[in-house]
N, CA, C and O of each residue as an XYZ file, in Angstrom:
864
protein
N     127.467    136.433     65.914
C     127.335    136.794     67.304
C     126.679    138.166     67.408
O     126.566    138.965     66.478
N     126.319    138.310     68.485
C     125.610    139.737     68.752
C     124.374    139.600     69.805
O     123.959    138.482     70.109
N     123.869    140.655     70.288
C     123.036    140.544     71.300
C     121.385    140.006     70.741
O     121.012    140.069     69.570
N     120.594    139.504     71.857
C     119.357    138.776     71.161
C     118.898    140.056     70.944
O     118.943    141.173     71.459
N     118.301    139.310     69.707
C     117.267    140.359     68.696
C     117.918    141.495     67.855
O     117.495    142.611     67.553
N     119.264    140.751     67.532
C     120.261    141.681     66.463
C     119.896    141.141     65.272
O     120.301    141.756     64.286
N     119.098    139.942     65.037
C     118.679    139.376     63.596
C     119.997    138.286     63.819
O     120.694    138.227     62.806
N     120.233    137.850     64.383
C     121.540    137.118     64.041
C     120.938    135.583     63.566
O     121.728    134.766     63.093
N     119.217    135.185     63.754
C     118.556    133.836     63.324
C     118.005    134.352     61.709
O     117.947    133.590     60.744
N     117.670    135.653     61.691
C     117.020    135.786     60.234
C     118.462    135.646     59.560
O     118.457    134.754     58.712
N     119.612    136.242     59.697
C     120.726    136.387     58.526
C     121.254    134.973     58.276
O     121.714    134.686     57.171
N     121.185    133.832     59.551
C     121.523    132.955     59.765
C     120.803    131.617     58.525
O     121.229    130.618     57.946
N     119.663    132.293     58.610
C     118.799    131.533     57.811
C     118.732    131.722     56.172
O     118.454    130.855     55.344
N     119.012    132.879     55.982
C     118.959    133.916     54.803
C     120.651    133.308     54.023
O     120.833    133.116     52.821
N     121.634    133.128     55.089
C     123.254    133.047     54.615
C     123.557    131.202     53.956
O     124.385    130.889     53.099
N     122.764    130.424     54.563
C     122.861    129.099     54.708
C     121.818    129.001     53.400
O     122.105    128.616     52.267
N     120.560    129.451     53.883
C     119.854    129.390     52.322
C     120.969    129.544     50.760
O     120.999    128.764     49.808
N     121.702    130.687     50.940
C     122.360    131.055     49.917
C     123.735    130.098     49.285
O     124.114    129.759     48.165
N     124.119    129.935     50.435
C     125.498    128.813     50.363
C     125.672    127.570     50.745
O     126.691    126.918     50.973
N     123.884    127.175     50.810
C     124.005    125.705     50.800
C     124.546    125.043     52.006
O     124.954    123.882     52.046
N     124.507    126.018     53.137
C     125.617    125.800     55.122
C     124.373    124.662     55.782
O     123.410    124.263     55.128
N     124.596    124.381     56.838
C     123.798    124.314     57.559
C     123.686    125.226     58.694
O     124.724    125.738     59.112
N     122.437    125.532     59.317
C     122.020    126.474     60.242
C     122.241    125.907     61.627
O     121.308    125.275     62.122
N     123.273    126.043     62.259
C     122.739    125.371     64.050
C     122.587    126.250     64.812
O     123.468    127.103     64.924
N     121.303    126.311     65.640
C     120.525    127.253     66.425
C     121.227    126.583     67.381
O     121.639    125.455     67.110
N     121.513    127.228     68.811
C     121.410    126.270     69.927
C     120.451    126.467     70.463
O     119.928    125.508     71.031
N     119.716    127.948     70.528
C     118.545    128.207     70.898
C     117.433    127.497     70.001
O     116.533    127.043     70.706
N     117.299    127.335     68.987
C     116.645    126.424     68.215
C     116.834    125.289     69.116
O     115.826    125.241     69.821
N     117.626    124.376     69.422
C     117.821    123.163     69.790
C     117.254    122.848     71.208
O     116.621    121.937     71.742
N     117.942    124.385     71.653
C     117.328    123.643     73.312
C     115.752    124.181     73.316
O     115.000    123.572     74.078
N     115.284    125.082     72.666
C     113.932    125.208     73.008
C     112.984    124.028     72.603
O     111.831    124.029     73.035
N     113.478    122.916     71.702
C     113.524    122.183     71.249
C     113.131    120.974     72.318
O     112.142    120.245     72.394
N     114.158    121.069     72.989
C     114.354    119.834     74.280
C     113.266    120.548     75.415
O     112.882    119.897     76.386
N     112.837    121.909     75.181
C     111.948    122.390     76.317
C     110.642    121.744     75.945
O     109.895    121.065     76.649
N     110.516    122.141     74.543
C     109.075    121.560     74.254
C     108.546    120.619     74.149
O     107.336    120.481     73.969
N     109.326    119.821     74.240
C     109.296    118.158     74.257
C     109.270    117.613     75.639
O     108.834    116.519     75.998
N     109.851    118.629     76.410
C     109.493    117.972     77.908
C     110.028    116.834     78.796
O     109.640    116.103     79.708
N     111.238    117.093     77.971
C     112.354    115.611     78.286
C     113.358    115.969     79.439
O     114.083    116.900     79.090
N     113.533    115.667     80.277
C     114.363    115.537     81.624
C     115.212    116.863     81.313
O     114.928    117.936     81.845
N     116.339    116.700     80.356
C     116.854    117.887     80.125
C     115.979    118.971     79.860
O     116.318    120.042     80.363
N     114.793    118.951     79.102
C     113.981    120.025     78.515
C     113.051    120.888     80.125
O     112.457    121.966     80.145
N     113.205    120.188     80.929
C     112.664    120.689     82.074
C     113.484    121.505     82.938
O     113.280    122.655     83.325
N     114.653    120.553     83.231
C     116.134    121.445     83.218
C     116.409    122.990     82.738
O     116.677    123.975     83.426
N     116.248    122.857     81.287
C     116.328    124.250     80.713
C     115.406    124.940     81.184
O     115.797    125.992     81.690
N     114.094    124.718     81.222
C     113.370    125.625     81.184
C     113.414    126.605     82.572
O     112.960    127.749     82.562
N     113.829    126.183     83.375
C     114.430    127.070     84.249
C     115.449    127.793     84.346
O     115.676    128.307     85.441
N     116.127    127.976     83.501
C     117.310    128.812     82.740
C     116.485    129.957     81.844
O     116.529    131.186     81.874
N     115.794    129.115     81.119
C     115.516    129.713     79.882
C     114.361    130.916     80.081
O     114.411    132.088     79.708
N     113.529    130.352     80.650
C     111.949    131.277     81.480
C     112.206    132.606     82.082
O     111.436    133.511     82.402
N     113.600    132.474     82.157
C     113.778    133.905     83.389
C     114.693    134.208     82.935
O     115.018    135.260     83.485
N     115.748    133.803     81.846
C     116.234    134.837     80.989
C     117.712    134.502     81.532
O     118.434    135.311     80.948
N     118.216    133.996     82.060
C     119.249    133.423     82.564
C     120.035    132.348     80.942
O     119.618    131.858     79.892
N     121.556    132.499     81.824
C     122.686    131.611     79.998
C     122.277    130.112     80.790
O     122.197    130.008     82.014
N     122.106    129.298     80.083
C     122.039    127.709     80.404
C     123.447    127.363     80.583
O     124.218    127.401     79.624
N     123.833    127.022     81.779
C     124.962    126.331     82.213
C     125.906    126.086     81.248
O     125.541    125.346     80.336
N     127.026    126.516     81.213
C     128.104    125.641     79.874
C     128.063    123.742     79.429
O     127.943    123.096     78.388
N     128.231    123.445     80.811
C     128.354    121.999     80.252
C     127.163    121.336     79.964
O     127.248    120.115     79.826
N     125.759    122.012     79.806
C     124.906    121.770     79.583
C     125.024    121.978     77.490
O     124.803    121.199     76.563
N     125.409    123.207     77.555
C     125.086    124.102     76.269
C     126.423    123.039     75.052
O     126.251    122.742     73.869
N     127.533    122.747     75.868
C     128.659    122.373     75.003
C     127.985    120.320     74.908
O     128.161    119.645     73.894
N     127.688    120.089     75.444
C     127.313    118.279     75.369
C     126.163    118.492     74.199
O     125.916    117.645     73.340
N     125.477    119.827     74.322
C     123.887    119.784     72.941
C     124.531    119.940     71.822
O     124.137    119.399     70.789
N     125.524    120.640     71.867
C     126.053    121.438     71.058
C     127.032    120.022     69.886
O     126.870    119.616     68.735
N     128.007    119.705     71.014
C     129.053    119.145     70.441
C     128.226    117.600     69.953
O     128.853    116.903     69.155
N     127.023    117.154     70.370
C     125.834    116.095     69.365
C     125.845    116.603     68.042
O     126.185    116.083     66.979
N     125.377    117.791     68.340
C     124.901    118.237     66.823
C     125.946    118.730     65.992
O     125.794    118.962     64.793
N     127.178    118.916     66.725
C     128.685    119.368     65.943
C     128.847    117.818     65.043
O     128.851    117.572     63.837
N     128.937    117.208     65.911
C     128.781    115.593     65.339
C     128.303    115.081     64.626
O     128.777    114.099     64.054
N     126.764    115.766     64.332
C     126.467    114.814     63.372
C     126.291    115.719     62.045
O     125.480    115.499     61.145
N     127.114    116.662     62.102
C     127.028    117.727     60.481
C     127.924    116.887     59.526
O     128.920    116.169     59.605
N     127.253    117.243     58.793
C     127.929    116.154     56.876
C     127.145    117.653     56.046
O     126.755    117.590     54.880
N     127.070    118.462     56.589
C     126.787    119.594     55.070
C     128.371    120.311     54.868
O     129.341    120.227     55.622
N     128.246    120.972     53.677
C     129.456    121.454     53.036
C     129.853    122.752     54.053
O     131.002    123.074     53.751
N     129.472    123.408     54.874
C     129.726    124.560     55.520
C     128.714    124.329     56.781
O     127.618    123.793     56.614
N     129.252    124.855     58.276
C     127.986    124.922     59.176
C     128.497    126.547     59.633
O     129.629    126.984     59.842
N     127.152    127.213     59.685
C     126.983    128.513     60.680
C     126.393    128.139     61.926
O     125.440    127.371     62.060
N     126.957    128.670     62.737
C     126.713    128.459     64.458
C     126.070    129.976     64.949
O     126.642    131.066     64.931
N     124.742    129.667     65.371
C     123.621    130.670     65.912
C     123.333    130.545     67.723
O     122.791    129.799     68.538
N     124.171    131.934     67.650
C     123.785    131.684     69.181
C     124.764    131.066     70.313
O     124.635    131.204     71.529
N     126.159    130.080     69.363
C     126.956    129.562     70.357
C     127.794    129.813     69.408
O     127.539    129.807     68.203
N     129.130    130.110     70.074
C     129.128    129.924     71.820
C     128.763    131.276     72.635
O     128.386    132.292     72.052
N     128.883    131.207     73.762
C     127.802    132.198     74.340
C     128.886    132.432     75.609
O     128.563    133.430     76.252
N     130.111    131.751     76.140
C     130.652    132.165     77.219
C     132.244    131.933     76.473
O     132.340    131.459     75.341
N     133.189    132.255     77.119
C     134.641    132.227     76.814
C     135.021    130.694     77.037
O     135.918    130.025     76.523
N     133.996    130.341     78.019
C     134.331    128.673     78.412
C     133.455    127.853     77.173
O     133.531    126.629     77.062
N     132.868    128.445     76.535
C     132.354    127.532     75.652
C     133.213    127.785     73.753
O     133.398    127.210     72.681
N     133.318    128.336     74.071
C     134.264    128.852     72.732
C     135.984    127.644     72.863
O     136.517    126.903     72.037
N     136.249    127.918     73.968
C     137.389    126.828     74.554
C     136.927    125.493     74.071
O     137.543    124.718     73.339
N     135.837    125.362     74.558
C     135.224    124.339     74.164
C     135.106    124.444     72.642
O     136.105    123.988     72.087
N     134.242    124.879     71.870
C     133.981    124.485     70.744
C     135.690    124.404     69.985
O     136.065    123.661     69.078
N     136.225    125.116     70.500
C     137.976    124.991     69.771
C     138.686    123.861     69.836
O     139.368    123.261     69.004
N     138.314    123.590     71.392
C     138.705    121.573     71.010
C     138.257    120.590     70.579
O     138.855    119.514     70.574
N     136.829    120.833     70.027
C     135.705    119.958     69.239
C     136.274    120.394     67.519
O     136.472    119.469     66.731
N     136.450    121.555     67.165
C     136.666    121.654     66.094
C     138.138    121.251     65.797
O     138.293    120.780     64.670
N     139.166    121.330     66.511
C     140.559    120.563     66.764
C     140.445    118.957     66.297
O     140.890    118.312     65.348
N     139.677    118.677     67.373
C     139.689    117.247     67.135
C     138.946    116.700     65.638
O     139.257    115.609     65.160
N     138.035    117.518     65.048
C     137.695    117.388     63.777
C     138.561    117.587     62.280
O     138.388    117.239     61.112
N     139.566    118.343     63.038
C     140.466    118.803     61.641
C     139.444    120.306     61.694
O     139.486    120.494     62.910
N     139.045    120.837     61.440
C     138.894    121.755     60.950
C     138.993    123.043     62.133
O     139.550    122.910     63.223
N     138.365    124.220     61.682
C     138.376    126.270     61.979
C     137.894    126.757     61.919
O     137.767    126.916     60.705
N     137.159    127.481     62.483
C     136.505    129.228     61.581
C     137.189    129.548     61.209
O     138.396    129.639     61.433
N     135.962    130.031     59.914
C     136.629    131.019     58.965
C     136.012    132.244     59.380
O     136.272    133.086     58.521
N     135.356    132.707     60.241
C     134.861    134.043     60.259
C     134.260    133.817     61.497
O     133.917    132.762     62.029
N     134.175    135.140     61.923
C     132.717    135.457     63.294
C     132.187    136.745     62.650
O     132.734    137.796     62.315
N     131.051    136.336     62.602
C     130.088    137.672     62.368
C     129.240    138.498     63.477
O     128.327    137.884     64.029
N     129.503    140.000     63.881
C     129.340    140.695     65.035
C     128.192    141.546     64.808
O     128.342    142.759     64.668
N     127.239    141.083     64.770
C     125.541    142.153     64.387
C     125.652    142.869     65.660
O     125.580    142.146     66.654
N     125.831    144.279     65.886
C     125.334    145.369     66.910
C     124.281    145.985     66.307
O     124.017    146.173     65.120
N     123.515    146.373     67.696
C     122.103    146.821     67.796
C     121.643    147.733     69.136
O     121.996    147.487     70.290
N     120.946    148.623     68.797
C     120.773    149.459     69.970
C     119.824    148.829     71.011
O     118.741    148.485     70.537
N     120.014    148.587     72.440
C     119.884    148.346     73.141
C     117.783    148.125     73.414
O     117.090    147.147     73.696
N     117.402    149.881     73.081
C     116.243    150.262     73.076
C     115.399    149.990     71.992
O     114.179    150.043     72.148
N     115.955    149.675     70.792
C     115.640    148.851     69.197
C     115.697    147.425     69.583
O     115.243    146.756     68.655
N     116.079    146.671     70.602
C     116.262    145.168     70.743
C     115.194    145.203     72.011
O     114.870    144.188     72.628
N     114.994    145.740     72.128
C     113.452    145.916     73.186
C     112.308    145.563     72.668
O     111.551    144.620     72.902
N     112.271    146.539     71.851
C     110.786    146.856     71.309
C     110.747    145.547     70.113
O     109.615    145.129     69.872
N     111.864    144.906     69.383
C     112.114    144.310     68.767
C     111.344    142.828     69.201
O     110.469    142.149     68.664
N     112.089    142.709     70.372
C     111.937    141.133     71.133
C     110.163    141.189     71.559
O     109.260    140.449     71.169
N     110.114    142.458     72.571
C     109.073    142.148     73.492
C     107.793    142.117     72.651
O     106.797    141.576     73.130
N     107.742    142.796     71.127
C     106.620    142.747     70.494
C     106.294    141.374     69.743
O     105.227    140.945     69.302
N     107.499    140.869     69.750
C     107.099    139.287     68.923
C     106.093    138.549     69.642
O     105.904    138.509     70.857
N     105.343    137.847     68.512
C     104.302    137.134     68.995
C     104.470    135.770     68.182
O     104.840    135.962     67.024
N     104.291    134.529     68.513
C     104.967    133.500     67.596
C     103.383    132.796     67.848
O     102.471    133.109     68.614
N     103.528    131.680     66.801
C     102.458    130.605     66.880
C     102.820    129.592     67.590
O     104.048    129.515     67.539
N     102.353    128.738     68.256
C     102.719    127.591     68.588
C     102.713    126.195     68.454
O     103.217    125.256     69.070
N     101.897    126.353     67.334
C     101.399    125.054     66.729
C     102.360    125.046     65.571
O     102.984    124.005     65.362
N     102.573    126.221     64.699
C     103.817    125.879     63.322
C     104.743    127.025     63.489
O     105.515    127.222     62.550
N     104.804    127.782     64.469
C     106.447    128.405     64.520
C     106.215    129.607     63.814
O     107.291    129.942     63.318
N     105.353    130.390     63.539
C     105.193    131.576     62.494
C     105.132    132.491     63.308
O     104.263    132.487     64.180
N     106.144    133.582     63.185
C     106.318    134.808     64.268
C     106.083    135.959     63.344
O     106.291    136.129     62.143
N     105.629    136.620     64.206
C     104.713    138.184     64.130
C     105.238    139.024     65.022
O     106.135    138.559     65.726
N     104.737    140.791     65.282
C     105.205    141.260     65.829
C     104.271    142.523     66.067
O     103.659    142.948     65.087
N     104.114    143.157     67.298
C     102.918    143.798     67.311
C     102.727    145.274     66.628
O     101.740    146.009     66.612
N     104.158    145.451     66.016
C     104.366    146.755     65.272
C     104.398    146.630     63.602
O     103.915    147.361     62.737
N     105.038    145.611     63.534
C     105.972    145.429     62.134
C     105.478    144.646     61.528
O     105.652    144.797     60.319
N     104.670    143.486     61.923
C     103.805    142.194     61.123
C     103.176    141.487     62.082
O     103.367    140.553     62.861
N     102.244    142.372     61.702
C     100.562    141.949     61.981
C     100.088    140.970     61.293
O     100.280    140.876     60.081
N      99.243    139.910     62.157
C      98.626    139.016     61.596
C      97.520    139.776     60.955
O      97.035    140.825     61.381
N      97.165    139.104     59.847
C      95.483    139.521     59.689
C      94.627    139.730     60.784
O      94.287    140.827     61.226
N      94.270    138.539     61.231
C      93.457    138.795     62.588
C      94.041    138.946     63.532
O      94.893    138.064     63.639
N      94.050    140.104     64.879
C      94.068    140.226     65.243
C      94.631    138.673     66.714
O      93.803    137.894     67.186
N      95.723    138.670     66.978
C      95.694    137.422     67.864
C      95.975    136.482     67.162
O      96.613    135.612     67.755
N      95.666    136.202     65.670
C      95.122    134.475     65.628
C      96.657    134.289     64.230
O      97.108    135.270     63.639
N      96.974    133.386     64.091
C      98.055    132.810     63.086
C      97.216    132.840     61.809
O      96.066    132.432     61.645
N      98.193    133.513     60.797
C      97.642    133.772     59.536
C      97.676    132.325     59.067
O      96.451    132.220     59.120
N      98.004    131.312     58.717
C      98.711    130.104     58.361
C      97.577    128.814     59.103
O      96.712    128.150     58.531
N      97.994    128.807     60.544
C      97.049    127.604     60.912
C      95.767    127.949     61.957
O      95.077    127.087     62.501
N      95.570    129.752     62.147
C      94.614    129.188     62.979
C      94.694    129.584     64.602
O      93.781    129.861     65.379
N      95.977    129.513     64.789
C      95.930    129.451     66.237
C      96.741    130.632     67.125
O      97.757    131.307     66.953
N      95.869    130.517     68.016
C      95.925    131.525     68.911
C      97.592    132.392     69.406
O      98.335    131.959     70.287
N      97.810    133.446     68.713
C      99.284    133.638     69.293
C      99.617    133.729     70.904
O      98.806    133.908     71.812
N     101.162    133.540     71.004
C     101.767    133.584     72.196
C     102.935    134.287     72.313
O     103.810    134.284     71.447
N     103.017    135.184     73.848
C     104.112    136.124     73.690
C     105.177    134.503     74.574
O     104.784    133.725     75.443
N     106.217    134.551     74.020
C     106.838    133.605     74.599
C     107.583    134.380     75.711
O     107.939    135.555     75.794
N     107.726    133.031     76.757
C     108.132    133.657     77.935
C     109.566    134.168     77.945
O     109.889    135.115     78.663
N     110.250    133.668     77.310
C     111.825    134.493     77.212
C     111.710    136.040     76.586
O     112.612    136.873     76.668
N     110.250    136.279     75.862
C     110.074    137.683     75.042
C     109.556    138.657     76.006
O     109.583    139.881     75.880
N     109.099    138.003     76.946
C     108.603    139.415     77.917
C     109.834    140.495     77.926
O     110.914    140.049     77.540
N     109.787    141.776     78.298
C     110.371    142.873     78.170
C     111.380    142.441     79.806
O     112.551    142.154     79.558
N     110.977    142.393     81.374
C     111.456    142.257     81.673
C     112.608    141.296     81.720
O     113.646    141.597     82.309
N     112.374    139.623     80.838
C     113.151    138.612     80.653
C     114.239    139.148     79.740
O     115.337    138.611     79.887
N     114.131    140.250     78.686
C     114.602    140.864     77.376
C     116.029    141.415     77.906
O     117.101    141.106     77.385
N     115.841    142.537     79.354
C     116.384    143.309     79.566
C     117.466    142.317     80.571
O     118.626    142.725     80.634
N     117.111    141.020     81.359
C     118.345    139.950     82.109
C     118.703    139.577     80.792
O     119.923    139.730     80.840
N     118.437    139.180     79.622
C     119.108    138.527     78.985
C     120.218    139.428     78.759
O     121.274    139.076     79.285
N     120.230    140.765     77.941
C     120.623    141.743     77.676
C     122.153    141.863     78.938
O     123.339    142.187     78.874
N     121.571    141.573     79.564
C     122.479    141.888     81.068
C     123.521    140.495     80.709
O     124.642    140.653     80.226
N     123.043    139.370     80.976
C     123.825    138.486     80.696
C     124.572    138.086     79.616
O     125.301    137.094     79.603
N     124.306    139.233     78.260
C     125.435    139.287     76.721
C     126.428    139.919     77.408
O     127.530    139.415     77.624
N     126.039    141.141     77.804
C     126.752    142.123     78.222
C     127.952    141.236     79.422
O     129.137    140.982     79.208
N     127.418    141.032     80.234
C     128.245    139.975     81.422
C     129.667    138.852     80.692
O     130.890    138.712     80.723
N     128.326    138.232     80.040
C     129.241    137.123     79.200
C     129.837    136.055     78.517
O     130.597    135.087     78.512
N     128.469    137.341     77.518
C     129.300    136.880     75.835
C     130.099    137.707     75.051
O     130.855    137.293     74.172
N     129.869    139.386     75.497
C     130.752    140.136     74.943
C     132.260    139.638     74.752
O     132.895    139.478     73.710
N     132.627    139.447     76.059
C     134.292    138.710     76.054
C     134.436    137.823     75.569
O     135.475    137.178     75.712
N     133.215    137.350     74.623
C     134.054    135.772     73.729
C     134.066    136.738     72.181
O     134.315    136.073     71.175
N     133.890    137.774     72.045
C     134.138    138.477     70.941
C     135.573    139.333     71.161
O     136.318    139.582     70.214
N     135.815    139.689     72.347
C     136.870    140.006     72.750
C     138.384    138.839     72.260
O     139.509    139.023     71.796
N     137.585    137.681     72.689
C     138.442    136.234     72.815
C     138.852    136.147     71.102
O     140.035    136.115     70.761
N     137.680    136.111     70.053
C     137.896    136.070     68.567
C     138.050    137.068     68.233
O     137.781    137.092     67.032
N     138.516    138.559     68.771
C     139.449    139.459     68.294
C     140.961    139.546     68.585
O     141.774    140.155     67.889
N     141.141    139.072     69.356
C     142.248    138.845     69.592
C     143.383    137.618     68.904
O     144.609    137.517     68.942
N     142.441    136.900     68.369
C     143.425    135.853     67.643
C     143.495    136.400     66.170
O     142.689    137.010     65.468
N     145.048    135.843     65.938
C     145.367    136.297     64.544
C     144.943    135.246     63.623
O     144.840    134.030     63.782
N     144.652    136.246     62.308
C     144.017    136.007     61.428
C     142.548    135.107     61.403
O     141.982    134.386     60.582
N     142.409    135.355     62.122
C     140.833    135.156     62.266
C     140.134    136.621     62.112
O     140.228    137.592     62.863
N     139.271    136.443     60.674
C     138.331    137.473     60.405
C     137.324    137.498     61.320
O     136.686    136.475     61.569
N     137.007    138.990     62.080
C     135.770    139.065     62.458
C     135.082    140.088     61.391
O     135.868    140.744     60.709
N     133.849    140.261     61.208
C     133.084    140.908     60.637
C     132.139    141.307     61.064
O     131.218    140.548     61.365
N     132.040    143.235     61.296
C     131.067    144.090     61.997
C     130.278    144.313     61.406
O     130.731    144.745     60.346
N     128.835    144.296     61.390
C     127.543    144.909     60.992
C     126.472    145.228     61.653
O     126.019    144.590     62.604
N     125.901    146.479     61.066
C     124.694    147.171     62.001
C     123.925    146.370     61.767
O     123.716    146.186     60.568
N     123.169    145.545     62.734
C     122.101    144.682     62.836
C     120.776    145.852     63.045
O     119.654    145.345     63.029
N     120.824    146.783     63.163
C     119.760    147.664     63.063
C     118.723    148.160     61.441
O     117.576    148.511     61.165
N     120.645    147.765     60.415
C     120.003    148.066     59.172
C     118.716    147.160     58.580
O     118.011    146.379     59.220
N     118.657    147.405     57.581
C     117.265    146.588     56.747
C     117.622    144.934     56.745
O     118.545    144.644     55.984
N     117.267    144.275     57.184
C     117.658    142.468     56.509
C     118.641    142.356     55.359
O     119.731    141.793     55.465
N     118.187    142.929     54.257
C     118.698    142.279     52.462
C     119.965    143.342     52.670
O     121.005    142.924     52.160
N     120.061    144.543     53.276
C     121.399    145.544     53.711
C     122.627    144.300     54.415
O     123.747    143.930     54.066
N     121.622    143.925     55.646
C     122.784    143.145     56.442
C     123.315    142.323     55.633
O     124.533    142.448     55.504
N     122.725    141.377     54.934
C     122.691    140.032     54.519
C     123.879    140.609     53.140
O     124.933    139.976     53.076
N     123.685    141.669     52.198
C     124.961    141.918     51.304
C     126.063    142.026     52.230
O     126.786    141.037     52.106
N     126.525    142.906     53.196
C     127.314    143.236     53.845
C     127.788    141.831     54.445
O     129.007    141.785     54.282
N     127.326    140.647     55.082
C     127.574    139.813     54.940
C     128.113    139.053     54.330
O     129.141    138.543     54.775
N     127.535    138.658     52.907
C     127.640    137.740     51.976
C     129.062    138.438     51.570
O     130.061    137.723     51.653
N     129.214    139.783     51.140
C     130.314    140.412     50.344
C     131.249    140.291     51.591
O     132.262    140.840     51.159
N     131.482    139.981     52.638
C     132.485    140.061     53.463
C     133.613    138.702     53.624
O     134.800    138.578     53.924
N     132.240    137.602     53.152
C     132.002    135.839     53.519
C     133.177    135.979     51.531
O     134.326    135.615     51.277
N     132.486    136.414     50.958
C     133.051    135.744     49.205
C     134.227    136.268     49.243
O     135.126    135.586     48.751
N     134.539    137.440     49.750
C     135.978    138.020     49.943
C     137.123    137.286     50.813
O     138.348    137.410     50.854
N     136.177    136.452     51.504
C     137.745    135.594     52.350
C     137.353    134.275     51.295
O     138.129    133.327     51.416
N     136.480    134.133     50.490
C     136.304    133.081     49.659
C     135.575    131.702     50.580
O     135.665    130.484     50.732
N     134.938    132.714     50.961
C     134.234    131.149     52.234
C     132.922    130.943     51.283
O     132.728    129.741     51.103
N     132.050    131.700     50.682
C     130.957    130.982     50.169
C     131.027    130.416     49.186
O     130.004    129.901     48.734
N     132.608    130.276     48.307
C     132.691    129.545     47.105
C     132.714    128.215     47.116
O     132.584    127.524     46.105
N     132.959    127.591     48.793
C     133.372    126.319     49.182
C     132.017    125.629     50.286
O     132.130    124.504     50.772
């Protein structure tokens, strides 16, 4: 958990690589249903465009599909849950499965570092390869090192969309970290999402082998 553009998709990707998890984006998923252009995907995109949380019972029905159909040895959850009503939710999906978290992981990040972070990304749109107008530069100028094609600032990355989203962690998702601090024995785990990637990602991993979650 943590605010967009704390790295919480790179560590996500980086942690599952390592321990063999599976990765569930929900933002992966529903941008997913945007681009495809499917009844729901049109739906979202009016949530999503202007920086606004997608409805709960929207976010928990995508969600609890893809809760459904996991068969890997471990899943990390990116991005959800995202409200106190959806955490409720995912607690009676994971109830009814037999299983728990074993952890929440809390990436903080400075506000004005998740700015410049978001609004400079530039992604491809044809194969998904993101850039950034400070930190990784394409070769050419504009164009995707890989296939070719023309970059795009995506519309959730504009700076003004950056700063409602920002508004709406703050609003409420903070209190579902509130919600998994408060229960006992449930590990949460704090890290500066500001540090270097391979920094976060030990601090991670050494936090995950110590409750003995990546041995399983």
């Amino acid at each position: 958990m943590g605010p967009p553009g704390a790295g919480k998709g790179t560590q996500a990707k980086k942690l599952t690589a390592r321990f063999g998890w599976r990765h569930l984006s929900s933002g992966d998923i529903l941008r997913a249903e945007k681009a495809a252009g499917t009844a729901l995907g049109k739906n979202l995109a009016e949530y999503m465009d202007t920086g606004k949380l997608v409805p709960d019972d929207i976010v928990v029905d995508v969600m609890a599909a893809a809760l459904g159909a996991n068969n890997a040895s471990g899943l990390l959850l990116d991005g959800f849950p995202r409200t106190v009503e959806q955490a409720a939710a995912l607690d009676a999906q994971l109830a009814k499965a037999g299983k728990a978290l074993d952890a929440v992981g809390v990436m903080g990040a400075d506000e004005a570092m998740i700015v410049r972070r978001i609004s400079g990304r530039r992604s491809c749109p044809q194969c998904g390869k993101v850039y950034h107008v400070e930190t990784l530069r394409p070769r050419k100028e504009g164009v995707c090192d890989d296939c070719g094609a023309k970059l795009v600032q995506r519309d959730d990355d504009r700076e003004e969309v950056v700063r409602r989203r920002l508004e709406a962690y703050r609003r409420q998702t903070e209190p579902v970290i509130a919600y998994y601090r408060a229960r006992p024995g449930l590990k949460v785990i704090d890290v500066d999402g500001g540090g270097t990637p391979d920094a976060v990602l030990k601090t991670l991993a050494a936090e995950l082998a110590a409750l003995g979650v990546g041995s399983r």
